[in-house]
Chimera marker file (.cmm) of the C-alpha trace (Angstrom):
<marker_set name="trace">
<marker id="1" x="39.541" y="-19.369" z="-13.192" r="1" g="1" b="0" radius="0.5"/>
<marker id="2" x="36.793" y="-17.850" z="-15.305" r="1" g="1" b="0" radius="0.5"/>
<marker id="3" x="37.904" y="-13.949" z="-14.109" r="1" g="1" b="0" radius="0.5"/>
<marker id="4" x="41.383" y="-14.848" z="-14.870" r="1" g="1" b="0" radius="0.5"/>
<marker id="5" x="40.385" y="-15.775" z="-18.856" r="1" g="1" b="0" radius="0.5"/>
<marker id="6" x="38.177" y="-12.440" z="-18.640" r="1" g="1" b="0" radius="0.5"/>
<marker id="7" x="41.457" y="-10.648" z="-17.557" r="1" g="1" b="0" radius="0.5"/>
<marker id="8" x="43.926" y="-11.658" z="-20.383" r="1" g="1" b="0" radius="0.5"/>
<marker id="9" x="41.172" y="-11.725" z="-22.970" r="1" g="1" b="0" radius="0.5"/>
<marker id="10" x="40.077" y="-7.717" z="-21.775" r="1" g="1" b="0" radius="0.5"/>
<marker id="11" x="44.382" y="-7.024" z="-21.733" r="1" g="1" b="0" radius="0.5"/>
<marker id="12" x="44.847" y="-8.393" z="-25.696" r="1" g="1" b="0" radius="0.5"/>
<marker id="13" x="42.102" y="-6.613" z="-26.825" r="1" g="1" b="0" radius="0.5"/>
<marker id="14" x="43.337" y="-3.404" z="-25.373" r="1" g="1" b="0" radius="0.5"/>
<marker id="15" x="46.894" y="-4.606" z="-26.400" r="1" g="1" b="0" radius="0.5"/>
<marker id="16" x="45.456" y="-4.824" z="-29.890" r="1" g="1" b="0" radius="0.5"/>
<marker id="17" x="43.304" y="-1.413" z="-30.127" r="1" g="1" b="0" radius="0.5"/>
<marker id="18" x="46.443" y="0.520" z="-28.901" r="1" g="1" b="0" radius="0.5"/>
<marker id="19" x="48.260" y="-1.112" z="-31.186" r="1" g="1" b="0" radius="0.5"/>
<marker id="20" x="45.913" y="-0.209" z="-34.428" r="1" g="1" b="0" radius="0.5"/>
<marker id="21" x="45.789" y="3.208" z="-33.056" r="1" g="1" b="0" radius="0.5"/>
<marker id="22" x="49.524" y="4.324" z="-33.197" r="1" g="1" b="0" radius="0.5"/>
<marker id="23" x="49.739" y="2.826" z="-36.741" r="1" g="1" b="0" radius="0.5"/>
<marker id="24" x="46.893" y="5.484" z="-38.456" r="1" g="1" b="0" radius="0.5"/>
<marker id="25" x="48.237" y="8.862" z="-37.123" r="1" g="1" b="0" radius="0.5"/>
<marker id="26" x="50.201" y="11.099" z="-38.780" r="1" g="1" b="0" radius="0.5"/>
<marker id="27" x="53.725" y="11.047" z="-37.355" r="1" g="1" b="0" radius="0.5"/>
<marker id="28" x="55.387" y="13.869" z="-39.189" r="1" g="1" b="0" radius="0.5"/>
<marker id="29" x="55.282" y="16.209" z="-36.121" r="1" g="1" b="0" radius="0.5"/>
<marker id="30" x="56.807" y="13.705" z="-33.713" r="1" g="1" b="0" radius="0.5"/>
<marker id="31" x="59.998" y="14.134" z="-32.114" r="1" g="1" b="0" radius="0.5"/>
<marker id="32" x="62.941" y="12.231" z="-34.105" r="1" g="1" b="0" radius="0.5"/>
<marker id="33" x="64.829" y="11.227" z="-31.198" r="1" g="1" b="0" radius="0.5"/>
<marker id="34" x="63.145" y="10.671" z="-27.695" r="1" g="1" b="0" radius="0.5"/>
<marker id="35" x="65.437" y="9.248" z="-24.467" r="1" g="1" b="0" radius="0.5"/>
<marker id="36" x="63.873" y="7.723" z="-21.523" r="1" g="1" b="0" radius="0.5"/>
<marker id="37" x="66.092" y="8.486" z="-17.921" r="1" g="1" b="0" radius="0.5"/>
<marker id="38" x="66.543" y="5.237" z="-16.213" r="1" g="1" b="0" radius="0.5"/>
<marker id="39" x="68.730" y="4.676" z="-13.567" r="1" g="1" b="0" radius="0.5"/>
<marker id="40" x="72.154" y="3.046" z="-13.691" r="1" g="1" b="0" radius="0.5"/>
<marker id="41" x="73.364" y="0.169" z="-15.994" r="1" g="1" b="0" radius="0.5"/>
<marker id="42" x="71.889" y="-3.217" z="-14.397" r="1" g="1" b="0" radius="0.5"/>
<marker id="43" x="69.355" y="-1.989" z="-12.305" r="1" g="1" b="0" radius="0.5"/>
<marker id="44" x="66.043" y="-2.887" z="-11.721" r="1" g="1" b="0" radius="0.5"/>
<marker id="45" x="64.652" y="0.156" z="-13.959" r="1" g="1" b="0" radius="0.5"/>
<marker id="46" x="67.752" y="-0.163" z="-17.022" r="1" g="1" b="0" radius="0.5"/>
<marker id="47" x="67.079" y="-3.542" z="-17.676" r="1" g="1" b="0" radius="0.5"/>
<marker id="48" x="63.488" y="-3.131" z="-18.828" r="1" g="1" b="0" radius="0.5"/>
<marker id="49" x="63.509" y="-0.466" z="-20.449" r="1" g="1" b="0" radius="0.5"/>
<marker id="50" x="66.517" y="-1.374" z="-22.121" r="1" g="1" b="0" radius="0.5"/>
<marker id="51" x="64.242" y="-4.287" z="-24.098" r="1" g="1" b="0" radius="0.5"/>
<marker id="52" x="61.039" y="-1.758" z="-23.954" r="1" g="1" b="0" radius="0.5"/>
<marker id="53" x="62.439" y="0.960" z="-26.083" r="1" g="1" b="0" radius="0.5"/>
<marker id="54" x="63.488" y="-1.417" z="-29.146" r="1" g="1" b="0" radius="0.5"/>
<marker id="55" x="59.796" y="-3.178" z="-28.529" r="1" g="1" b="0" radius="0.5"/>
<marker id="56" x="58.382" y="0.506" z="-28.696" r="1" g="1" b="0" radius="0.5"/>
<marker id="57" x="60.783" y="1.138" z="-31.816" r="1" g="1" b="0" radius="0.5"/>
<marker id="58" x="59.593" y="-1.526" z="-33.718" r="1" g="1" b="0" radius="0.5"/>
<marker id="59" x="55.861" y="-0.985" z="-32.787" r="1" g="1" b="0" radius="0.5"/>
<marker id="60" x="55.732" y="3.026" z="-33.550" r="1" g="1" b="0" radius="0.5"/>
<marker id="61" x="58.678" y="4.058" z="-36.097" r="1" g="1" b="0" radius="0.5"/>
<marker id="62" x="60.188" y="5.941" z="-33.363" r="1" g="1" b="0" radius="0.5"/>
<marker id="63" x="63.870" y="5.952" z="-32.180" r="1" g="1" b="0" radius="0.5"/>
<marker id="64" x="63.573" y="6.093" z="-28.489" r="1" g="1" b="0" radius="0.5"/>
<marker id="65" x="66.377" y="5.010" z="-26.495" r="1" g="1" b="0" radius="0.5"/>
<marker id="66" x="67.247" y="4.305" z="-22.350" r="1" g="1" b="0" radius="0.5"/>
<marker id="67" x="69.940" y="6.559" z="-21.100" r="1" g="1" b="0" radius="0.5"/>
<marker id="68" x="71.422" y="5.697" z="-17.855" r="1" g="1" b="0" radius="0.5"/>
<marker id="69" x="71.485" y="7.940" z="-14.861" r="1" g="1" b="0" radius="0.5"/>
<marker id="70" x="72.409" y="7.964" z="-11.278" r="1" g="1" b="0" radius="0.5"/>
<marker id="71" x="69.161" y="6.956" z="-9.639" r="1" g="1" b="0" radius="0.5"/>
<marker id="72" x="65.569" y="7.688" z="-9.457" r="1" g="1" b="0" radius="0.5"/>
<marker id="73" x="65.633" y="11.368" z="-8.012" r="1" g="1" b="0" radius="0.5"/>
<marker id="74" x="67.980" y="12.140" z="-11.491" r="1" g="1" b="0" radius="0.5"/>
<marker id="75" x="65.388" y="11.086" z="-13.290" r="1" g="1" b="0" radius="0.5"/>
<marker id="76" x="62.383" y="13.092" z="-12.437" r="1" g="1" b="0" radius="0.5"/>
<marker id="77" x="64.767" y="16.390" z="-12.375" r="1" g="1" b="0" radius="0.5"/>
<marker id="78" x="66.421" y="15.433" z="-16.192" r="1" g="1" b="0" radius="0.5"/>
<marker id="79" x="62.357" y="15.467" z="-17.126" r="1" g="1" b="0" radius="0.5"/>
<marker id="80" x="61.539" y="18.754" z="-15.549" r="1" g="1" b="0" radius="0.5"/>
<marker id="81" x="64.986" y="20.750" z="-16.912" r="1" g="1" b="0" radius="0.5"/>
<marker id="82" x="63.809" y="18.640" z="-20.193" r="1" g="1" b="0" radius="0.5"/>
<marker id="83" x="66.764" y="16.628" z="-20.946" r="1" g="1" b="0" radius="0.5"/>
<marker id="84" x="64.566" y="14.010" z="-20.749" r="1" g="1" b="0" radius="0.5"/>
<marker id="85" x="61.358" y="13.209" z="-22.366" r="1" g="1" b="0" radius="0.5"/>
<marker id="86" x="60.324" y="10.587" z="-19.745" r="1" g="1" b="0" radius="0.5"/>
<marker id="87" x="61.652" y="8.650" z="-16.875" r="1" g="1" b="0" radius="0.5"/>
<marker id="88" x="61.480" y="5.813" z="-15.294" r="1" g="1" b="0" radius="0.5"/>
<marker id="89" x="60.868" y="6.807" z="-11.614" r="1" g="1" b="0" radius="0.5"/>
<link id1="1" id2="2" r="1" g="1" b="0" radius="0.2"/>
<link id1="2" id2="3" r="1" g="1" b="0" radius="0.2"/>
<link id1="3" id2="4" r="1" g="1" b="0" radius="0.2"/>
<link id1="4" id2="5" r="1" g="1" b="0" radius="0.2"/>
<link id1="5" id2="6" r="1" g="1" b="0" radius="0.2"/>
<link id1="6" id2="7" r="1" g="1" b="0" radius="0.2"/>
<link id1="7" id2="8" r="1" g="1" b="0" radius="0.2"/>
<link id1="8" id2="9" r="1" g="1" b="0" radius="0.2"/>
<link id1="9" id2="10" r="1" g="1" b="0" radius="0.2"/>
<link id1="10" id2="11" r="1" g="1" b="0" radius="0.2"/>
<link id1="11" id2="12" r="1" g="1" b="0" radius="0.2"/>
<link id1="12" id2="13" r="1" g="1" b="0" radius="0.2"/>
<link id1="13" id2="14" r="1" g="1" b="0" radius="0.2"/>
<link id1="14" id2="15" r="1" g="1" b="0" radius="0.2"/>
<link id1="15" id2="16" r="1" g="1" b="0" radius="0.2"/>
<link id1="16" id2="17" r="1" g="1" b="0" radius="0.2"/>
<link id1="17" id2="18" r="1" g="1" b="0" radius="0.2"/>
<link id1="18" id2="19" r="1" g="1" b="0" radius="0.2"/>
<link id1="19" id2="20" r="1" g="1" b="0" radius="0.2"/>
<link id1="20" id2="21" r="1" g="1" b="0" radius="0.2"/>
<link id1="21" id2="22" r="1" g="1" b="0" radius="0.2"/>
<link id1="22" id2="23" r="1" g="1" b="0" radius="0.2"/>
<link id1="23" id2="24" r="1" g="1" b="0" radius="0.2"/>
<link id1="24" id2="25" r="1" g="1" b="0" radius="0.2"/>
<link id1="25" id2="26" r="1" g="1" b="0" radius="0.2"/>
<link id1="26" id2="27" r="1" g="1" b="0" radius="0.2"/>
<link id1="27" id2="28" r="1" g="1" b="0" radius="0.2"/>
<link id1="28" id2="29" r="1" g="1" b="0" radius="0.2"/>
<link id1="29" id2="30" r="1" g="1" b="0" radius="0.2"/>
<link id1="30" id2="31" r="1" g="1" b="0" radius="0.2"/>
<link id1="31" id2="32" r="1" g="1" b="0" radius="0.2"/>
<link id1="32" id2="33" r="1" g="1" b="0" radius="0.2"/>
<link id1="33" id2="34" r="1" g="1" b="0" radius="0.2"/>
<link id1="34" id2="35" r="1" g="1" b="0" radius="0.2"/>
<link id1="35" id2="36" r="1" g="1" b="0" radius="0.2"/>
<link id1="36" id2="37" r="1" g="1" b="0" radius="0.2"/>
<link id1="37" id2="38" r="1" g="1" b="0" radius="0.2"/>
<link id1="38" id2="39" r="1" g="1" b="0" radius="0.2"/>
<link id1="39" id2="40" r="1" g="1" b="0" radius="0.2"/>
<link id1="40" id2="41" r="1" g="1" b="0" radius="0.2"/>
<link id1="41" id2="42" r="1" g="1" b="0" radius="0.2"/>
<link id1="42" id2="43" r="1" g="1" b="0" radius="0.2"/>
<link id1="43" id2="44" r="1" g="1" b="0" radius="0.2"/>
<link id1="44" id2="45" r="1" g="1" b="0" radius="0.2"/>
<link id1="45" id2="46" r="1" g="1" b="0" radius="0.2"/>
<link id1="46" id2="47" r="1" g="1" b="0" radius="0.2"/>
<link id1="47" id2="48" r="1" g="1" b="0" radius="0.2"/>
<link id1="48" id2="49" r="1" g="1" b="0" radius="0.2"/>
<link id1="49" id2="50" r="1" g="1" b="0" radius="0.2"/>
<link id1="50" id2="51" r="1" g="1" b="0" radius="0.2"/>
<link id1="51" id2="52" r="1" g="1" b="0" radius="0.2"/>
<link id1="52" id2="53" r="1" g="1" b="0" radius="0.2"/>
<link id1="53" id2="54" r="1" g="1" b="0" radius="0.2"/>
<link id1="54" id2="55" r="1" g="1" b="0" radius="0.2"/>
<link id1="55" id2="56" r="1" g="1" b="0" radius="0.2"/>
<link id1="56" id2="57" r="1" g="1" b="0" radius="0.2"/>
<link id1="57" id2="58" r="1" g="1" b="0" radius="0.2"/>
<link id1="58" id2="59" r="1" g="1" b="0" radius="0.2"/>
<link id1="59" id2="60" r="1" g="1" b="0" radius="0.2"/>
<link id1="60" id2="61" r="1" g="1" b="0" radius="0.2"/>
<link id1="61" id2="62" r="1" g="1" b="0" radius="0.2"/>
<link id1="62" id2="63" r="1" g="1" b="0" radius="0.2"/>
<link id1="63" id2="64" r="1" g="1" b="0" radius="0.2"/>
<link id1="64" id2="65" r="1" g="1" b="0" radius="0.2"/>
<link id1="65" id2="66" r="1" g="1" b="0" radius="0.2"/>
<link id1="66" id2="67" r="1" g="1" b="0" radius="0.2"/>
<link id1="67" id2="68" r="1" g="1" b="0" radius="0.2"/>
<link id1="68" id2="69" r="1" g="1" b="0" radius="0.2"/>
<link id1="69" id2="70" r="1" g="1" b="0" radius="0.2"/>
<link id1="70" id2="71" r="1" g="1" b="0" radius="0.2"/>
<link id1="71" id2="72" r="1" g="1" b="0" radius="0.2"/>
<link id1="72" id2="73" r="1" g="1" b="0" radius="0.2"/>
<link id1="73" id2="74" r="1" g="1" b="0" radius="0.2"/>
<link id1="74" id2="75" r="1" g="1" b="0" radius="0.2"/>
<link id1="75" id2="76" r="1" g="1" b="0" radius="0.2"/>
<link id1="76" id2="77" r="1" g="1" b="0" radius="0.2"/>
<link id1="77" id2="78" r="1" g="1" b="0" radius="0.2"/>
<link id1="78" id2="79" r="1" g="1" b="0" radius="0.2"/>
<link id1="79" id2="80" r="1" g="1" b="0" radius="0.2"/>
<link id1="80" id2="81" r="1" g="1" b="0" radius="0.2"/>
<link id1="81" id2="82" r="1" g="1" b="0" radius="0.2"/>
<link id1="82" id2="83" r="1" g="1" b="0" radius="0.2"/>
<link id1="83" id2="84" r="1" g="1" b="0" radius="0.2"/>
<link id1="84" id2="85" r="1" g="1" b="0" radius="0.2"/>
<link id1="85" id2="86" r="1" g="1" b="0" radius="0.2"/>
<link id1="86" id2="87" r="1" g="1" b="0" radius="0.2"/>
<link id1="87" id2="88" r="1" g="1" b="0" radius="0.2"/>
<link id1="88" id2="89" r="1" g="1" b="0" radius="0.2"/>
</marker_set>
């Protein structure tokens, strides 16, 4: 019981230095549109990160947004031809 209070105390504190840390940098050289490849509408990888990017919005100024795909192996290849700027794999 004790470890599991050490657990989420140690994840809210890094939860809250992350946090403080995107707010202080400079953000004028960041991309103005970033898209995350994540699989098809409805499945297990969309639907997260369909609710993370507005979370992630809100949190860093950014405009990130999910775009759907046809599956996992899509994903990584979209990053590496850089039509993506991450993925979901």
């Amino acid at each position: 019981m004790i470890e599991k209070k050490r657990v989420i105390v140690f994840l809210c504190v890094i939860l809250f230095l992350m946090s403080g840390a995107a707010t202080g940098q400079d953000k004028s050289k960041w991309p103005q549109k970033m898209n995350v490849a994540c699989g098809p509408i409805g499945s297990a990888s969309f639907t997260p990160m369909s609710s993370w990017c507005p979370l992630m919005n809100s949190l860093l100024g950014t405009n990130i947004s999910p775009e759907a795909t046809g599956g996992m192996t899509i994903n990584t290849r979209m990053v590496h031809a850089n039509q993506a700027h991450f993925a979901l794999t």
